[in-house]
Structure formats: structure tokens, C-alpha cells
GUNURO-347716 format. One record per residue: z, y, x of N, C-alpha, C in turn. Coordinates in steps of 0.001 Angstrom, whole numbers, plus 500000, padded with zeros to 6 digits. Example, Ala and Ser with C-alpha at 12.3 -4.5 7.8 and 13.67 -1.06 7.14 Angstrom:
residues 2
507800494310513190507800495500512300507800496700513200507080497750512850507140498940513670507870500030512900
END
This chain:
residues 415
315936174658675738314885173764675244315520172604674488314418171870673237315037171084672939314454169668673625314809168360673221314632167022673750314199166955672512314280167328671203313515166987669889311840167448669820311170166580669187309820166566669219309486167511668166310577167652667120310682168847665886310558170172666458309703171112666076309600172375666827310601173017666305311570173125664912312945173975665087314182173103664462315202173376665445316340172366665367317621173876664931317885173295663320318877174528662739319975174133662635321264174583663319322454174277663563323380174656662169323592173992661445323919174727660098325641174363660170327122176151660391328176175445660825328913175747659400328886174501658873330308175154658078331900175083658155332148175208656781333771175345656970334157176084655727335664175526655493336025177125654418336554178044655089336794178999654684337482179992654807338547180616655937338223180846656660339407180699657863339311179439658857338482178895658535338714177229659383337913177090660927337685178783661462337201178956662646336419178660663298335024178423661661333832178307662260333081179467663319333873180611663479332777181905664249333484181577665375334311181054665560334311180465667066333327179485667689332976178589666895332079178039667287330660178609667284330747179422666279328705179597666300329072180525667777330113181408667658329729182553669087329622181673670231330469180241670295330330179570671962328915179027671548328250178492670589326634177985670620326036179726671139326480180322670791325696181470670762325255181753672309326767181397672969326970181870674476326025180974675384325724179942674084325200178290675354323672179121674977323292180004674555321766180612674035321374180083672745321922179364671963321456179577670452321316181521669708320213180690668388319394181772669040319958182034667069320882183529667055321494183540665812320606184546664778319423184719665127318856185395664281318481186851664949317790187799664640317106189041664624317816189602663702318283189933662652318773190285661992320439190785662240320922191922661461322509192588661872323415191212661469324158190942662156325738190421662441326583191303661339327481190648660322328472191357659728328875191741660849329722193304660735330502193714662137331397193353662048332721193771663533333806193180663261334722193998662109335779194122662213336858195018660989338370194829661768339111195564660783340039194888660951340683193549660477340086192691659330340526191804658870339597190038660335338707191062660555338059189964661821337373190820662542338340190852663652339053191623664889337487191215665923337543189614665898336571189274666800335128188671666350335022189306664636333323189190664345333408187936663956332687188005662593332378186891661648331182186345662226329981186791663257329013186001663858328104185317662951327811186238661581326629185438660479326028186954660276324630186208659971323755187372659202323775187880658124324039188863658143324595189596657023323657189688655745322511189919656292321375189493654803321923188177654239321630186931654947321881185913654087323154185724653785324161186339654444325581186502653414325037187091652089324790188264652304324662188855651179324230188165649877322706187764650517321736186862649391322693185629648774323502184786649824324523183757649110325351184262647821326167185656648505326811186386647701326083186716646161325212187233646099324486187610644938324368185854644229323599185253644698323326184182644262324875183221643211325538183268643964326964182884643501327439183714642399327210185079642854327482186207641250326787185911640214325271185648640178324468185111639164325091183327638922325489182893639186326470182435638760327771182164638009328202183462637574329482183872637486330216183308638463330390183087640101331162182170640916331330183111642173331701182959642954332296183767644223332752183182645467333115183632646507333601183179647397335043183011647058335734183115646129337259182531646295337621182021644377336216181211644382336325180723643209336637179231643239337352178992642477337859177369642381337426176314641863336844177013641146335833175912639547334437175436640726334170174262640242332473173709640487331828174843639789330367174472640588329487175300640277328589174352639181328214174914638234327691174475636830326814173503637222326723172154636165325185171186636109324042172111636667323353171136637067322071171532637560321704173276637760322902173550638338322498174964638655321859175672639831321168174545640563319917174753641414318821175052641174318372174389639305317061175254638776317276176433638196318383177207638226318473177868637460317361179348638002316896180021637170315650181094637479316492181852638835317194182434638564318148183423639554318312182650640801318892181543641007318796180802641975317492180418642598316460180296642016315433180494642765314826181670643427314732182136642409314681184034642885315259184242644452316661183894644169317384184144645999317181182506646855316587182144646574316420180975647498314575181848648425313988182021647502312750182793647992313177183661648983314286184252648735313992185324649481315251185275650947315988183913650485316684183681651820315383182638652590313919182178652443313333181588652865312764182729653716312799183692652935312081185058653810312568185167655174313978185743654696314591185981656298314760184851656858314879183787656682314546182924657905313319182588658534311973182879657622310456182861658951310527184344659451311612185374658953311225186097659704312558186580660984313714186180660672314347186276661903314763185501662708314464183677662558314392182931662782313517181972663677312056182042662959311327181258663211310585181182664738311015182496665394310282182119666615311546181516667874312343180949667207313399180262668287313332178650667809313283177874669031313468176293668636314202175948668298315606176558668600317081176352668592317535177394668013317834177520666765318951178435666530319972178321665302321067179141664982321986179032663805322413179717662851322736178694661879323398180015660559324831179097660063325743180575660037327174180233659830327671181049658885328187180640657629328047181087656268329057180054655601330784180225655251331078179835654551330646178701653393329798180360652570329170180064651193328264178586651198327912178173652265326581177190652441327486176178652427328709176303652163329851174655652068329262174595650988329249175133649792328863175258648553327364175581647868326964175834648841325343175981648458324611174938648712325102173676650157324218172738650688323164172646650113323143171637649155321653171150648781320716172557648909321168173476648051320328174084648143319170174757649358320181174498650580320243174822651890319113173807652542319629172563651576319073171594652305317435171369651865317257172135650418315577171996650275315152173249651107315994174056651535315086175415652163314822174892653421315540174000653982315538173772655496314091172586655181314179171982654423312862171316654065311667171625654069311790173041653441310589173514653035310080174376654578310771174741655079310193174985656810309847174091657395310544172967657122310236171867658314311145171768659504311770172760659273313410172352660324314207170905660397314397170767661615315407169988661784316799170481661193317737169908660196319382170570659918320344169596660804320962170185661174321802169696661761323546170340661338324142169499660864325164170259660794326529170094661272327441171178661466328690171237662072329286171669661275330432170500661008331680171023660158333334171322660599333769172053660610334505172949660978335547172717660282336676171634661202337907171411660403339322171979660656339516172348660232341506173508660641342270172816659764343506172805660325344725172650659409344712173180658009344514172984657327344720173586655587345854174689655621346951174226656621348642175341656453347253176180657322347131176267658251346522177305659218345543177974658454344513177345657962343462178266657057343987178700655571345118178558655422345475179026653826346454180301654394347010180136655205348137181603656336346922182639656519346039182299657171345560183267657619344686183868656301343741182873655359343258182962654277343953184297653193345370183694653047346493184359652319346998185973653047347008185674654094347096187358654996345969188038654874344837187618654830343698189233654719343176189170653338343231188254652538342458188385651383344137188560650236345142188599650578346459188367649563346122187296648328345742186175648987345635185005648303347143184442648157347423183769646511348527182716646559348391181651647675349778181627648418349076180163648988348226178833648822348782178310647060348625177600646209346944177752646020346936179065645994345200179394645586344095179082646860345261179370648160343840179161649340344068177980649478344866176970649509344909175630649905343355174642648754343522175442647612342590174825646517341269175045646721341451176649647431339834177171647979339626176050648991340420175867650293339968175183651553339626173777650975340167172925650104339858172148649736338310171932649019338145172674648323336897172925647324336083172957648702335390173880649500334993173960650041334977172597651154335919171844651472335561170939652543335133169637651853334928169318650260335182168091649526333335168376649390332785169453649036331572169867648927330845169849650029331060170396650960330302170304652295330636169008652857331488167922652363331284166275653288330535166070652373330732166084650490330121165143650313328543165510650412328122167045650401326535167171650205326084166748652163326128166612652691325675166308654225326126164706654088326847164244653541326704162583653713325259161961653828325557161293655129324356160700655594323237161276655977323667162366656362323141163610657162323386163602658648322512164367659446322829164294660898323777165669660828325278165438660960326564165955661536327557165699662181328431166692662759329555166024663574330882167074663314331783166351662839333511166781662253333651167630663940334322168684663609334729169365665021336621170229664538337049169770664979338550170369664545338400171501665808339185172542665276339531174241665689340313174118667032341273172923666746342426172573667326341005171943668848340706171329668687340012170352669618338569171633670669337901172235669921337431173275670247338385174666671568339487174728670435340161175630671684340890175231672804340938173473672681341819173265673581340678172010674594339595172356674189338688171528675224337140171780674816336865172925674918335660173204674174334221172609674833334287172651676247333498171342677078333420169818676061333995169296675903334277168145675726333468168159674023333744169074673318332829169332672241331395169877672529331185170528673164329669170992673804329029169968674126329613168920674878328622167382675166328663166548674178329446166763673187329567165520671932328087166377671300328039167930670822326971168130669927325467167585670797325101167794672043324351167450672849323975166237672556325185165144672899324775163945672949323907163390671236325025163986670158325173163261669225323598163724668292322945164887668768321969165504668294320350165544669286321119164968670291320082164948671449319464166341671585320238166933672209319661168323672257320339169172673809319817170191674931320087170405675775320530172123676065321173172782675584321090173952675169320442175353676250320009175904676292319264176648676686320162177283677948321592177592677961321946178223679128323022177008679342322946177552680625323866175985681333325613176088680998326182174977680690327512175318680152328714176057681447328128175300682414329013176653683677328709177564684033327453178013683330326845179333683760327703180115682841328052179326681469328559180328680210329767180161679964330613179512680769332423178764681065332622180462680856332795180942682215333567182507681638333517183246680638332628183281680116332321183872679244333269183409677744332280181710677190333255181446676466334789181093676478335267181020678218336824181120678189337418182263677868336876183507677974337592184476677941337293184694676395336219184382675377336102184766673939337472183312673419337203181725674244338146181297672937339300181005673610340012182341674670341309182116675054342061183594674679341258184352674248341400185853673565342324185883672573343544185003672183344469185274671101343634185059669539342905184234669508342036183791668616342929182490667488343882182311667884344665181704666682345888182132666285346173182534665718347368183355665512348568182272664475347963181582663599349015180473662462348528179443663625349985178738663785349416177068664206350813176494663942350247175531663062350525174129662649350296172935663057351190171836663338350300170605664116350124169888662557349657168274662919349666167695661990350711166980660778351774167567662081353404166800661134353623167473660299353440169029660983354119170068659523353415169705658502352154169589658267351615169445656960352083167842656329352412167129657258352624165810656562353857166181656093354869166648656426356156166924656072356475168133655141355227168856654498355590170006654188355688169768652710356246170382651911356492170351650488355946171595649830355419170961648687354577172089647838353143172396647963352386171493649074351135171190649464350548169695648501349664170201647896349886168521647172348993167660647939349066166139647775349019165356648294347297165084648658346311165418647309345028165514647952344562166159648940345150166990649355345227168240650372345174167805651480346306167112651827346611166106652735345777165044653412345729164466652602344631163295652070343315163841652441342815164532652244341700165575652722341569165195654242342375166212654690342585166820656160342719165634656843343273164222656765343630163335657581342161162761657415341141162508656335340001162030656203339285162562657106339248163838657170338041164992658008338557164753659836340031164429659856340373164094661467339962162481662053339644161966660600339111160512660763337826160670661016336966161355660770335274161560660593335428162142662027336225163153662663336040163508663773335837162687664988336644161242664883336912160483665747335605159487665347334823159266664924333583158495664414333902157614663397335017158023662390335269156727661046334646157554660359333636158376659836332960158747658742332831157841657567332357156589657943332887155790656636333979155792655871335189155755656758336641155628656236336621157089655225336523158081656349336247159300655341335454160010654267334427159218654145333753159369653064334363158581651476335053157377651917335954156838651316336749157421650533338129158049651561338873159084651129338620159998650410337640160658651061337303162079649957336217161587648791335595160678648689335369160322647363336472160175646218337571159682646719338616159338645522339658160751645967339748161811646613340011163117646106339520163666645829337934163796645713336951164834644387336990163777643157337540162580643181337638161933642010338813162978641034339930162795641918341086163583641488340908164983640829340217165750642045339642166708641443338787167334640576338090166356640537337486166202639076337980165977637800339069165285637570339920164920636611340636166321636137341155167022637148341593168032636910340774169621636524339757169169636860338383170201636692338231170174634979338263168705634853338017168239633181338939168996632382340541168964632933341809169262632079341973170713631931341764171365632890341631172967633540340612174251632966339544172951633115338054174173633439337993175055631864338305174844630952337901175678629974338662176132629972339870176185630235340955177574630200340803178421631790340463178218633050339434178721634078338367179836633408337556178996632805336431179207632443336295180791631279337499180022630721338278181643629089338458182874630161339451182389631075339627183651631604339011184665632715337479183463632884336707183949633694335601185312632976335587184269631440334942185272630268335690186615630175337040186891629915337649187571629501337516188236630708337619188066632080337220189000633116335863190037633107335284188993632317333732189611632788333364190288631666334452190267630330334187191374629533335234192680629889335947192412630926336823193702630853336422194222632228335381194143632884334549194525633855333608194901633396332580194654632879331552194962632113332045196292631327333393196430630554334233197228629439334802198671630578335080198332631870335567199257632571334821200121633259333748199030633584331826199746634329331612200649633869331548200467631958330983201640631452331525202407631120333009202529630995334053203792630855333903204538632630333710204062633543333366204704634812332309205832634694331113205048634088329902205471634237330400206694633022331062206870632122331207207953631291332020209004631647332914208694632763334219209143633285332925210187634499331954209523635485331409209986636740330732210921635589329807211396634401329494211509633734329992213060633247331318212892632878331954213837632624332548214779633833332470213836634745333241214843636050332013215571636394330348215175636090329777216092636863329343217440635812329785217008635056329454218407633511330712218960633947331795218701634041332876219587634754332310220136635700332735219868636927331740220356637718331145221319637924329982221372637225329314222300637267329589223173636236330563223033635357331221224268634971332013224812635750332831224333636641334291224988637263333766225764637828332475226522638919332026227404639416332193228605638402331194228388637206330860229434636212332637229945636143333769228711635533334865229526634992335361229884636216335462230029637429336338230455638583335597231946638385334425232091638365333905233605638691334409234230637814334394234389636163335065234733635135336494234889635133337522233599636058338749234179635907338898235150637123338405235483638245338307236418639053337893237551638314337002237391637638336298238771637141337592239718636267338060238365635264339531238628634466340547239218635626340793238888636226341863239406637331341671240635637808340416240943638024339879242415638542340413243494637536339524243259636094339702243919634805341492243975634744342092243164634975343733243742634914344247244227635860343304244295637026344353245086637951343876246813637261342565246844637111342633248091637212343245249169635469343490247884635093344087248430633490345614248761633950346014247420634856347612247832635146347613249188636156346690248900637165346539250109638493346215251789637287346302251717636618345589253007635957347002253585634680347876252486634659349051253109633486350280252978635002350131252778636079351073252502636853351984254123637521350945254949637432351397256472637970350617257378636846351449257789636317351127258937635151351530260558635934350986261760635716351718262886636389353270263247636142353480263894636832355337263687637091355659263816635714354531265225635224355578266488633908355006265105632556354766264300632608354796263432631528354862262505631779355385261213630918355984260091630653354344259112631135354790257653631971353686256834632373352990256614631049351912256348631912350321255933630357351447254309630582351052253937628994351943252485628481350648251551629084351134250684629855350707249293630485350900248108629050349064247498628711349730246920627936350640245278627912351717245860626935353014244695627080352027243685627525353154242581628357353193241185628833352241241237629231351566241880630416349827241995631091349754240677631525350415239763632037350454238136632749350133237611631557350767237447630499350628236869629005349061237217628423348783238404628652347481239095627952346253238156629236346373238203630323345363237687631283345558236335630916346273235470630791346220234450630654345387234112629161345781234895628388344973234523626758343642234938626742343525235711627875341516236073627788341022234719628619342028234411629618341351233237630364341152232379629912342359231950628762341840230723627561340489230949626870340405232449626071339417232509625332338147232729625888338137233323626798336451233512627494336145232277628014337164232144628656336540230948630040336365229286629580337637229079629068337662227463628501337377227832627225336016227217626903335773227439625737335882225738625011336871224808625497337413223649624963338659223476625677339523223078625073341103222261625787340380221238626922339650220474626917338859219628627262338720219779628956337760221546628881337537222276630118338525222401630629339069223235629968340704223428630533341067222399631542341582221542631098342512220306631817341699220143632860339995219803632311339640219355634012339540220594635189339906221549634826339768222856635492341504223144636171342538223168635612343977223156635815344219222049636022344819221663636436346552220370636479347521221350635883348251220734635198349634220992634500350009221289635670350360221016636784351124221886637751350148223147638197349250223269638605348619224418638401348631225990637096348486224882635856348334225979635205350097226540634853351070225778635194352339226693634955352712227200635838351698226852637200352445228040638446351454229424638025350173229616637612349391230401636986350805231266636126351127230148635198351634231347634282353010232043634642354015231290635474354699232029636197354597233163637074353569232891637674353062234067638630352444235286637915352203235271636738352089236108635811353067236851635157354239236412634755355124236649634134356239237303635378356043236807636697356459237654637325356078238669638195354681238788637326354089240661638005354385241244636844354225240389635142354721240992634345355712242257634452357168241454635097357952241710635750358036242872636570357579242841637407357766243636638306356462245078638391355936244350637731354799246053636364356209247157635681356484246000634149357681246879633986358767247729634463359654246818635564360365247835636621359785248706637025358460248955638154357724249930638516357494250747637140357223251034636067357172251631634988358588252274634626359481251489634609360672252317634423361500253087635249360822253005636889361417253496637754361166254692637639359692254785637629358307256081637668359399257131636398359264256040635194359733257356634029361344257813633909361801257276635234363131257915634897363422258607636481362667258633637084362580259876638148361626260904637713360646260950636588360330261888636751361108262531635070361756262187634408362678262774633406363894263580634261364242263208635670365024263385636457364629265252636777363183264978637044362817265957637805362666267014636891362346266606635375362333267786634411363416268691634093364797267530634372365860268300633495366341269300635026365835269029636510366417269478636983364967271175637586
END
């Protein structure tokens, strides 16, 4: 139950990439937050222990960001006013859908979605337009820790996930500023996850539906399960080289907001999306060239596919027709060779005609492949020269049997 007079209170967790927000939605999950009706991405091997979001509204984010030209491991801002854009409304409708419908009959429940570091506002008129309470949780990790693990399943440059984790955490402080949220580090979660369970309580006034010692085993055994695998404290990154300094600067802001200086940190990361902005200015149209040049040699490769699937099924459905024909060919020479192979003793063998492997092979060209074209997709070059070897050595061994026959029975005349 909630202590809010609001009939639905929406736990909205973000984070970038690796920064171990599905640890947290699964322990809300365990306290009875209520994650939707709808399928759970499953687990994989790249997340062993379940990404814990609804996979529709992944999806719908996903699309939404493509109509974009933008992605989940894109670096560039997302364009001026690209909240009115038609397409973006289109999927805002229809992520409003699945939430009255897998959502709406819980007081308490959550959505945990990367993409929504980067979607906020938009997030934030849908949560409007229900009448939800938002509440949000932001989800802070070491930058070395979420760019290791980032860089191991997706084969990101390091350089590239440190820029993603950044993008993503500079967007999600600044769109929730002055919003009801609370900074939660990964580090602080696994190593006292009680102690975070009463901060969201207190700080949201809210009482969660199953009692936290009823659900201790449970979530001890999910966030003591080998659930961090990179760890970094805070020195390595202060000491580390080749991390640049906004990065830094970042991460010490977001451990400041954790401890209740949100001011201080709003501070900070104002004058590193300053930075980053500067560099957005210097960057973005050469970004931007080679984002074009992607999307014409995707677009350029789509439709050589679609001509390629195209042609394989007109193959296809020829290779039946020519397999029966070269069988049929194979028959027709056995019984041309089977018929000059034994002639009667008192005369010389009926003549087999020359190179019979050579002769089967040239009807198989001419009847059957009636293009070079067919051919190839019908043979592999290693196929069709074991074909013609295997020809050339019954050739072979036709002739011998022929010369054996006519010189035992010349044998038998003179004697």
C-alpha cells in the first residue's frame, strides 16, 4: 500500500548502460512492486540474471530512437525539439497503451529502461497524462565498472562506453532536476541494500507492499549471486589515465547527489554538459556525415539482400527440376555404357562412346543449366570438379574393361 493520496505511484529507475539498474528494480520487485503484466526481456547469455524491463516498451523506446536516426549506443544529442516530431508521437500513444493496460491496476509499480535516461521528458508528459505519481531512481556505478562490463558484451571501445555512460547520466540528472528522486550507487545497494530500501520509503513516503524481512532471503541470495563481476573503487578512477576529466567530474557529482548535495551536483554537471556541448558543436557534423553515409550503405545493402533472398528462391525451385534431369542423364549413360560393355566373344566389343564422363557432363551443361548463372547456384566449384573427376575416372575404367573384353576374346579366336 501506498501512504500517497495519488492512486498510482511510478517508480521510474534509470541509469546507463551497465550501471545495475536490474538489480534494483528486481529487489523493488521482491519488496512487491508491481512490474507490469506484460513479458520481461529474458535472461541470455550476455544477462545471465535478467534485464527485469518490459519488453514492449523496450521495444517501442527502441523504434522511437530509430525514427530518430539514434540508438541505444549513440553519442550525439537527440535533435531540437524532437518531442513533436509525428513519429514520436505515434510511439508515445502507444507506449501510453501498454501502460493502462499492464500497469494501471497496481498503485505501486515500475519501469526500468535504460532508453528513458534519454527519453525523460518525454516520459515525463506520459506519466502526466495518466496522472501518476513519477518518482525516480537513478542508478549510479563507477564509469571504469559500467564501461568493462559495457565493452565485454556489446565490444564497445572503451573510449566509446565511457561517452555512452556519460551521455546518458548528464541527461537523466539534468531532465528530473527538481523532480522527486534519489541518487542510489550499485556499490551502496550491494553492500547495504536495507539501508537503501528505507531511504526510498522515507524520501517518497511510501510503504512497500511485502515486508523487507519477509523478502531479506530472497533479495540476499539475488544481490549476493556474483552479480558484479568489474569493481573499481573510487581511487582507480581518480588515478586512472585516459578517462577524461568530465567523466570524472560526472561520477564524483552523482556520489555528491547521493549523499543529499543535489545542489552541488546539479552545479557540476551543468558545467560538464556545458563541455559537452562545446564538443557536440565541434564534432556533430562530422558524427552526423557518417551517420548519413551509414544509413545509405544500409538502406544500399537491404536491397541487394532483398535481390540476393530473391534469387535464391528462383534457384531453388529450380535445383529440384535440374537434380531429376541429371539423374535421368546418369541412367541414359549407364545403359549406353552397360550395352557396348560385353559384345559376343566371336566379335570385337560394340564401341562405347569415347570420353562417356566428358559426354555426361556436356548433356548436363546443355539440358539442365540452361544459364552459367544456374549452374553455379546448383554446383560449388568444389563440387562440380569432384563431378568431373569422378567421371573421367569411370571414363577410365570403361576403357580398360573394353580392352580387356577385346583382347581375350581375339585370344580365343586365334586359339
Amino acid at each position: 500500500m501506498t501512504k500517497s493520496n495519488l492512486e498510482h505511484n511510478a517508480l521510474i529507475i534509470l541509469g546507463a548502460p551497465e550501471s545495475g539498474a536490474f538489480a534494483l528494480t528486481r529487489t523493488l520487485n521482491l519488496l512487491g512492486v508491481d512490474l507490469g503484466k506484460g513479458k520481461m526481456i529474458p535472461a541470455d547469455r550476455r544477462h545471465i540474471f535478467g534485464c527485469w524491463q518490459n519488453s514492449e516498451i523496450t521495444r517501442e523506446n527502441e523504434k522511437l530512437l530509430d525514427n530518430l536516426y539514434s540508438g541505444f549506443d549513440d553519442i550525439c544529442p537527440l535533435p531540437d525539439g524532437w518531442q513533436a516530431a509525428f513519429p514520436v508521437l505515434s510511439h508515445k500513444q502507444h507506449i501510453l497503451n501498454i501502460i493502462e493496460r499492464d500497469f494501471m491496476d497496481a498503485p505501486l509499480w515500475a519501469v526500468k529502461d535504460p532508453l528513458i535516461c534519454r527519453l525523460a521528458s518525454l516520459w515525463q508528459n506520459i506519466l502526466d497524462e495518466i496522472k501518476a505519481r513519477p518518482l525516480y531512481l537513478i542508478m549510479v556505478r563507477n564509469p571504469m565498472e559500467a564501461a568493462a562490463s559495457l565493452s565485454e558484451k556489446e565490444e564497445f571501445p572503451l573510449g566509446k562506453s565511457y561517452l555512452l555512460w556519460l551521455r546518458y547520466m548528464l541527461e537523466a540528472e539534468k531532465a528530473t532536476r527538481g523532480k522527486n528522486r534519489i541518487f542510489v550507487s550499485y556499490e551502496s545497494l550491494l553492500n547495504n541494500w536495507k539501508e537503501v530500501v528505507k531511504k526510498i520509503e522515507q524520501t517518497f513516503d511510501l510503504s512497500f507492499p511485502v515486508d523487507m524481512e519477509e523478502a531479506a532471503p530472497d533479495i540476499e541470495n539475488f544481490l549476493h549471486g556474483g552479480l558484479r563481476r568489474h569493481i573499481f573503487d573510487d581511487a582507480a578512477l581518480e588515478n586512472a589515465e585516459g578517462i577524461s576529466q568530465p567523466v570524472k567530474d560526472a561520477y564524483a557529482a552523482l556520489k555528491m547527489a547521493e549523499k543529499g548535495y543535489e545542489k552541488k551536483c546539479a552545479e557540476i554537471m551543468a558545467g560538464v554538459h556545458a563541455e559537452l556541448k562545446k564538443a557536440d558543436l565541434l564534432y556533430l557534423s562530422s558524427f552526423q556525415e557518417l551517420r548519413d553515409r551509414y544509413e545509405i550503405t544500409h538502406i544500399s545493402l537491404t536491397e541487394r539482400n532483398r535481390d540476393f533472398e530473391r534469387m535464391e528462391k528462383e534457384w531453388q525451385g529450380s535445383f529440384h527440376e535440374v537434380a531429376e534431369e541429371v539423374r535421368a542423364l546418369r541412367d541414359e549413360w549407364a545403359e549406353i555404357r552397360d550395352a557396348g560393355r560385353f559384345a559376343p566373344s566371336s566379335s570385337p566389343p560394340a564401341k562405347a562412346p569415347s570420353g562417356g564422363g566428358l559426354w555426361l557432363l556436356g548433356k548436363i551443361i546443355t539440358k539442365c543449366f540452361k544459364s552459367p548463372l544456374m549452374m553455379v547456384s546448383s554446383l560449388s566449384a568444389g563440387n562440380f570438379i569432384t563431378l568431373w573427376k569422378a567421371m573421367r575416372a569411370e571414363d577410365s575404367r570403361h576403357i580398360n574393361s573394353n580392352i580387356e573384353t577385346y583382347l581375350q576374346a581375339k585370344k580365343n579366336r586365334e586359339t
